[in-house]
Biopython code that builds the backbone (N, CA, C, O; Angstrom):
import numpy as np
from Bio.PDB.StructureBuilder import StructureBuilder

atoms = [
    (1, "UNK", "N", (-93.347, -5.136, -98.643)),
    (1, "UNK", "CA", (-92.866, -4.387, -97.490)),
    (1, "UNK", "C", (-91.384, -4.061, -97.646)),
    (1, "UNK", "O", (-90.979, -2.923, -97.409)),
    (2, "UNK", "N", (-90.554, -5.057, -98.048)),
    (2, "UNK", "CA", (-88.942, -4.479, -98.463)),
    (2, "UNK", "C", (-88.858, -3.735, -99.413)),
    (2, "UNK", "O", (-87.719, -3.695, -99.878)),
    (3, "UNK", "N", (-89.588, -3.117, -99.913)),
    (3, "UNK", "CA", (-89.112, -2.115, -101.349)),
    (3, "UNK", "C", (-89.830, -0.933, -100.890)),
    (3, "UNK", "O", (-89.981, 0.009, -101.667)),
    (4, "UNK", "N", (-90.280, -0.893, -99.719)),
    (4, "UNK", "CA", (-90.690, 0.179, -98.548)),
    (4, "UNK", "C", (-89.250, 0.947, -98.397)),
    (4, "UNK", "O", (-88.187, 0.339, -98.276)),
    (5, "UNK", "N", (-89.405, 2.733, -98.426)),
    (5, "UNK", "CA", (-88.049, 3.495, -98.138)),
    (5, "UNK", "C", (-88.665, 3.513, -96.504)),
    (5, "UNK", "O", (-89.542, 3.064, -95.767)),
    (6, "UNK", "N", (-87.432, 4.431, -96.582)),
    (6, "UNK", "CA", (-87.899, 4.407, -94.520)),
    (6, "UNK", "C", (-89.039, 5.344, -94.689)),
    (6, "UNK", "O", (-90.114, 4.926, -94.258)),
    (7, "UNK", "N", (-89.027, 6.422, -95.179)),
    (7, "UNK", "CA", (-90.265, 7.508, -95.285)),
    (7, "UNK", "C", (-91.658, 6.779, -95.543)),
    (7, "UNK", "O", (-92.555, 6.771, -94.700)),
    (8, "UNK", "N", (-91.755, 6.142, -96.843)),
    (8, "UNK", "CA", (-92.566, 5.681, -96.985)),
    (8, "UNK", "C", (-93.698, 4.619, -95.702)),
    (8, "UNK", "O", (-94.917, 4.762, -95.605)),
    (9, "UNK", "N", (-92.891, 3.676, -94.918)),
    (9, "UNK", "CA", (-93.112, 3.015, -94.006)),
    (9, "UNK", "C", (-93.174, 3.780, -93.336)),
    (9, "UNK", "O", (-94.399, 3.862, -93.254)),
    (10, "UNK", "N", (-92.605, 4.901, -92.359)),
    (10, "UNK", "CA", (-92.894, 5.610, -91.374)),
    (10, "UNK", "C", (-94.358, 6.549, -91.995)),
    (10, "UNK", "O", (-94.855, 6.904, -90.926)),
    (11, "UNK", "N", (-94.898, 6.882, -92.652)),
    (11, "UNK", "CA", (-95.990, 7.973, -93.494)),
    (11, "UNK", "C", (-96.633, 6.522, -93.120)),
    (11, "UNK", "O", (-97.451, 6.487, -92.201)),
    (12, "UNK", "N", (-96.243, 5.182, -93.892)),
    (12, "UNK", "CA", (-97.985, 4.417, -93.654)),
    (12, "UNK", "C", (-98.107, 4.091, -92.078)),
    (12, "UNK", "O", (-99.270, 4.028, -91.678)),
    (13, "UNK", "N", (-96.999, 3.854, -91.027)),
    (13, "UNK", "CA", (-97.063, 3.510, -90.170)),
    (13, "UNK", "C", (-98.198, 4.867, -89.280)),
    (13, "UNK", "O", (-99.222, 4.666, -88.627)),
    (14, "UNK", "N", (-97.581, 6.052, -89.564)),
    (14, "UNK", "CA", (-98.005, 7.181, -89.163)),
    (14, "UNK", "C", (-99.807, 7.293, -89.255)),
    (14, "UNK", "O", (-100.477, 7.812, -88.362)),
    (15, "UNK", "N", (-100.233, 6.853, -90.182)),
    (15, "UNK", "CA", (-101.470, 6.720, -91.161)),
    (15, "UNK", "C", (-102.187, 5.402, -89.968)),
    (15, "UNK", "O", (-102.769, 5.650, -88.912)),
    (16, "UNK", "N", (-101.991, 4.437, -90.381)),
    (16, "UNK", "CA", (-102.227, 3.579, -89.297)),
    (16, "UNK", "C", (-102.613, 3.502, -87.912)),
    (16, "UNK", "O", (-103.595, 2.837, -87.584)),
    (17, "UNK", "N", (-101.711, 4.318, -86.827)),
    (17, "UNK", "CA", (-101.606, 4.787, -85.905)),
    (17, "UNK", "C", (-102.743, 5.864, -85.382)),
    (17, "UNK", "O", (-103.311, 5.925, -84.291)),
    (18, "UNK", "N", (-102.840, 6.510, -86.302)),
    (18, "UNK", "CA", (-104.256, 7.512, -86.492)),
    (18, "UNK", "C", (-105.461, 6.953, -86.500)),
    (18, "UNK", "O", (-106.366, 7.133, -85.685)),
    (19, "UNK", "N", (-105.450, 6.083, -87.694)),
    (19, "UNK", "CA", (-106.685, 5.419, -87.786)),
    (19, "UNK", "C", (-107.034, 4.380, -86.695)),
    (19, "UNK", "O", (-108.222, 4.064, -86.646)),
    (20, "UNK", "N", (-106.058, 3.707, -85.671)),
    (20, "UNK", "CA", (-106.418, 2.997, -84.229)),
    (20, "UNK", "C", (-106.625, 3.966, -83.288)),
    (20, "UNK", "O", (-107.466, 3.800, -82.404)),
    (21, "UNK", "N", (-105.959, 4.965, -83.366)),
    (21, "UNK", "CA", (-106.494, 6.114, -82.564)),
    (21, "UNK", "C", (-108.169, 6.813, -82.589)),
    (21, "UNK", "O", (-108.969, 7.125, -81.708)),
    (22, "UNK", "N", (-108.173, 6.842, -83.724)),
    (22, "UNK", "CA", (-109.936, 7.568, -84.434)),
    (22, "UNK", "C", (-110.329, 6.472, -83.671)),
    (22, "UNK", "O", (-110.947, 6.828, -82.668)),
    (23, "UNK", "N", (-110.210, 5.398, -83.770)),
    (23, "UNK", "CA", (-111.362, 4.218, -83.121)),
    (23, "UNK", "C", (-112.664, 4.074, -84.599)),
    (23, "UNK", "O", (-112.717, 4.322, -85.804)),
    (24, "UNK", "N", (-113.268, 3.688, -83.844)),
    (24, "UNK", "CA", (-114.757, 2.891, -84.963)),
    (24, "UNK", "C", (-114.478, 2.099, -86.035)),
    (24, "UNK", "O", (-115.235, 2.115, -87.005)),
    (25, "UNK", "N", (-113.162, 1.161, -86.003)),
    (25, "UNK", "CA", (-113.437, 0.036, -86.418)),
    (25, "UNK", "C", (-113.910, -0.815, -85.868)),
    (25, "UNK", "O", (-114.237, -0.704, -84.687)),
    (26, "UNK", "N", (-114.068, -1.812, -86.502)),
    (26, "UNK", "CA", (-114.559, -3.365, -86.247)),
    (26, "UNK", "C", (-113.187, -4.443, -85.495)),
    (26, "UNK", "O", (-112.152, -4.491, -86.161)),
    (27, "UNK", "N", (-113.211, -4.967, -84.634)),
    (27, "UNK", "CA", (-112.076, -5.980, -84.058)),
    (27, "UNK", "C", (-110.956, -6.360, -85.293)),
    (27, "UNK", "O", (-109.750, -6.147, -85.421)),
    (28, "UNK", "N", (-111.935, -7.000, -86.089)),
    (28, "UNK", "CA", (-110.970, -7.687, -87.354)),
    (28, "UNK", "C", (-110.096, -6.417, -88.041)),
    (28, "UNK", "O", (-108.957, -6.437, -88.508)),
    (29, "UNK", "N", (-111.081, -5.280, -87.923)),
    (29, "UNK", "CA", (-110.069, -4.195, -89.138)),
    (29, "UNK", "C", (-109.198, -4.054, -87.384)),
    (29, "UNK", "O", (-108.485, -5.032, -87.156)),
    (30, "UNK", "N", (-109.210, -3.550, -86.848)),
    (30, "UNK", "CA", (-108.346, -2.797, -86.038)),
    (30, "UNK", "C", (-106.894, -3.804, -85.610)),
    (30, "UNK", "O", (-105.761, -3.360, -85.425)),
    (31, "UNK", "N", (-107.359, -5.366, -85.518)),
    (31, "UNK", "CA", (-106.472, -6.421, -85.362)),
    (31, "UNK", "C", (-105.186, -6.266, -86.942)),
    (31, "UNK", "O", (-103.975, -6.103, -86.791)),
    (32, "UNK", "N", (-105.902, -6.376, -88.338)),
    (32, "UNK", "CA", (-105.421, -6.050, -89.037)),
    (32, "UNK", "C", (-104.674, -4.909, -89.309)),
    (32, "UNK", "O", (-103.608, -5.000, -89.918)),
    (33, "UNK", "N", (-105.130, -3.811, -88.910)),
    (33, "UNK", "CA", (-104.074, -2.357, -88.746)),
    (33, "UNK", "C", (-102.952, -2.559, -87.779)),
    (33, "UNK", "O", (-101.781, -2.369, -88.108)),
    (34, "UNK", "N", (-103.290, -2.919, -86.667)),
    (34, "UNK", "CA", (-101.912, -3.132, -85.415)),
    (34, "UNK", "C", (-101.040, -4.478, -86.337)),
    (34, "UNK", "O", (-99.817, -4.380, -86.434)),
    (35, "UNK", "N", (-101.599, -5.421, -86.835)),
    (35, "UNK", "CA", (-100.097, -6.221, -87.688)),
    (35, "UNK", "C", (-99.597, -5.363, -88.662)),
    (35, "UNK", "O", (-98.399, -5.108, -88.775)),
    (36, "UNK", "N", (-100.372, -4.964, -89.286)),
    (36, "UNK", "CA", (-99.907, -3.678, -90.281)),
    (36, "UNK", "C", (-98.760, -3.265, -89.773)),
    (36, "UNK", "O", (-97.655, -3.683, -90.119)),
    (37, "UNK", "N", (-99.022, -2.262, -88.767)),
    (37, "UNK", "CA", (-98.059, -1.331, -87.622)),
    (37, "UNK", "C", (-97.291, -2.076, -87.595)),
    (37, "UNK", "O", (-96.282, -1.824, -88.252)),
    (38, "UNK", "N", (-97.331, -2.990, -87.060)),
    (38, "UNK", "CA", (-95.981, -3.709, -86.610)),
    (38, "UNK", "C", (-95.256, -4.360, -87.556)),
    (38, "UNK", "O", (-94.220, -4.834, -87.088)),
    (39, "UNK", "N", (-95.404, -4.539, -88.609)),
    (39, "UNK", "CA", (-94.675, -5.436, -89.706)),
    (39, "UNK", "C", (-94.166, -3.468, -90.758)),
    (39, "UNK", "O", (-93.382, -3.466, -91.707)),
    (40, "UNK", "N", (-94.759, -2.315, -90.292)),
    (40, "UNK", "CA", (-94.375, -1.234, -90.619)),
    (40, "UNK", "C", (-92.843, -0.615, -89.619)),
    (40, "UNK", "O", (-91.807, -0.001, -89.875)),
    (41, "UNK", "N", (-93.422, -1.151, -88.554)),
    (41, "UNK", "CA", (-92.274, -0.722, -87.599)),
    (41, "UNK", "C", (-91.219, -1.421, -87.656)),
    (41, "UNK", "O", (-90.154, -0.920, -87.296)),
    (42, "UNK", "N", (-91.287, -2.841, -88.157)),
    (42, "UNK", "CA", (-90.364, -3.518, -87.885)),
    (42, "UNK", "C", (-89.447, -3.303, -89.381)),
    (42, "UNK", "O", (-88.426, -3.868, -89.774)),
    (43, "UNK", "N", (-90.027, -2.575, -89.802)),
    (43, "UNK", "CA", (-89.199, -2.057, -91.366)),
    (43, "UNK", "C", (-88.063, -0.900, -91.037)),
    (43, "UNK", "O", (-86.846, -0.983, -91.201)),
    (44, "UNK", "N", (-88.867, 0.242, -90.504)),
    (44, "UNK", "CA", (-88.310, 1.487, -89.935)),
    (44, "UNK", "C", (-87.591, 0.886, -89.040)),
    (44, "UNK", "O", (-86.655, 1.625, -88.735)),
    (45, "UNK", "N", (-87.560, -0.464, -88.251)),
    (45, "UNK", "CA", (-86.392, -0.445, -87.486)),
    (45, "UNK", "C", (-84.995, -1.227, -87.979)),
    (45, "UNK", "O", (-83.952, -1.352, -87.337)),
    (46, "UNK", "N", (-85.380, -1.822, -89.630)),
    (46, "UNK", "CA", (-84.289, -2.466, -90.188)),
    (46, "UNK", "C", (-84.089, -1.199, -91.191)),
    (46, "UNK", "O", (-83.576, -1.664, -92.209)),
    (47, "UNK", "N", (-84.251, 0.023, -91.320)),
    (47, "UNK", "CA", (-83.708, 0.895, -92.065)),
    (47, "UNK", "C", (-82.609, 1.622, -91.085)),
    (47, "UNK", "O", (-81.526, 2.131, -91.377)),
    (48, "UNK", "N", (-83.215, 1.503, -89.930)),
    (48, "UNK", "CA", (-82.467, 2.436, -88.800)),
    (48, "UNK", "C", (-81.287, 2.116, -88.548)),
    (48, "UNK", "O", (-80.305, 2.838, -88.372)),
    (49, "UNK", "N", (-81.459, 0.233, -88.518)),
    (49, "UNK", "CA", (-80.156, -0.384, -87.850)),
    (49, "UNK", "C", (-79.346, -0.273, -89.121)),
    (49, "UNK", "O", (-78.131, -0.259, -88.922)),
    (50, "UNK", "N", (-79.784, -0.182, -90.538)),
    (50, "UNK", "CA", (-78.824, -0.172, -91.442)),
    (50, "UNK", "C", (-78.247, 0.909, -91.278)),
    (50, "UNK", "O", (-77.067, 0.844, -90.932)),
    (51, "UNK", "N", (-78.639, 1.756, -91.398)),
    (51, "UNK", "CA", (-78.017, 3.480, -91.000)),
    (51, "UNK", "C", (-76.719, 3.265, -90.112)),
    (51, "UNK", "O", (-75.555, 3.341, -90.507)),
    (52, "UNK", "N", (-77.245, 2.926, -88.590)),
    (52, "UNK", "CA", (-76.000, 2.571, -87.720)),
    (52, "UNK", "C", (-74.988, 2.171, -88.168)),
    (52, "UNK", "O", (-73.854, 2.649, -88.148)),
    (53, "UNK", "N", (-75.436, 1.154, -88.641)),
    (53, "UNK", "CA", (-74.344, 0.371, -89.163)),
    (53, "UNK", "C", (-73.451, 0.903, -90.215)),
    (53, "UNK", "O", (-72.358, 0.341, -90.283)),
    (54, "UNK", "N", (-73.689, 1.915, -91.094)),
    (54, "UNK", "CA", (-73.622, 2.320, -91.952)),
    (54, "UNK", "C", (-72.381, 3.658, -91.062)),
    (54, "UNK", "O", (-71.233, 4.044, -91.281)),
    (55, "UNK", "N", (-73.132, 3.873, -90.346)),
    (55, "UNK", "CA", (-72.596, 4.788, -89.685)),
    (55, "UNK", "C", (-71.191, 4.963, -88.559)),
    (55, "UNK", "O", (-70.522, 5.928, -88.189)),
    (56, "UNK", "N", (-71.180, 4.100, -88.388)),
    (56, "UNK", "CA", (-70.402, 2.903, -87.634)),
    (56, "UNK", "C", (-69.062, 2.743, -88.631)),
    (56, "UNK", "O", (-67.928, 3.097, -88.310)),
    (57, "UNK", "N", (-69.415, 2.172, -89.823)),
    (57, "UNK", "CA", (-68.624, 1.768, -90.856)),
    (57, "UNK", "C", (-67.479, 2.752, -90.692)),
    (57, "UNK", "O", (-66.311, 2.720, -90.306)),
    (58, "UNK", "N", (-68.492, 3.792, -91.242)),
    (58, "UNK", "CA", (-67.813, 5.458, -91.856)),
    (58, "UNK", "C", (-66.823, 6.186, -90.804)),
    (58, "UNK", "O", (-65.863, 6.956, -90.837)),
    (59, "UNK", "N", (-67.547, 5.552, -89.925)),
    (59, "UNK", "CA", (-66.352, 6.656, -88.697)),
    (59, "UNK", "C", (-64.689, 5.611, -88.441)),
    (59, "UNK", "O", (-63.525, 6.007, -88.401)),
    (60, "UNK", "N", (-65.379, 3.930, -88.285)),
    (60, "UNK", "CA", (-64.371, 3.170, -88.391)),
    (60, "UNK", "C", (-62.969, 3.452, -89.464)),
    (60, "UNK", "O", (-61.794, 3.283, -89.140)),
    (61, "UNK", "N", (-63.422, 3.873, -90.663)),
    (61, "UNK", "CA", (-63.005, 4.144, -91.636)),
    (61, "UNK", "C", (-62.713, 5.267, -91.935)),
    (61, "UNK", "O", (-62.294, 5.584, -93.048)),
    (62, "UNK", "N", (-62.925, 6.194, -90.802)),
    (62, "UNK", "CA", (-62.549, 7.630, -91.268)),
    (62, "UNK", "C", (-61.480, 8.020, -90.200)),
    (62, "UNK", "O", (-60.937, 9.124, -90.245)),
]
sb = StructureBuilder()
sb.init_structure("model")
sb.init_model(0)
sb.init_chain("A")
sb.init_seg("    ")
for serial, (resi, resn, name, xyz) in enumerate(atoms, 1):
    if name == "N":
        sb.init_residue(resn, " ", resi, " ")
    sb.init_atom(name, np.array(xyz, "f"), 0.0, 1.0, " ", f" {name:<3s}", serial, name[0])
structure = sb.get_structure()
């Protein structure tokens, strides 16, 4: 999951999201897709905060 770019994680998160949406899994697959999601989201949200931060830096410094 860390060698995930933000694109990449947001495309599988995206993918994911669809497929709980379609419906007609089974409990176990659909339980397994939502940790998915969320261990996807929680990526896209440590790329984001790096950005800030990143961003933050640059203006401090500029």
């Amino acid at each position: 999951m860390d060698a995930l770019s933000y694109e990449e994680a947001r495309e599988q998160l995206v993918a994911v999201v669809s497929k709980l949406e379609a419906g007609g899994t089974s409990l176990e697959d659909s339980l397994a897709l939502w940790e998915r999601g969320e261990a996807l989201a929680r990526r896209c949200e440590e790329w984001l905060e790096g950005a800030r931060k990143r961003l933050a830096a640059a203006r401090k410094d500029g």
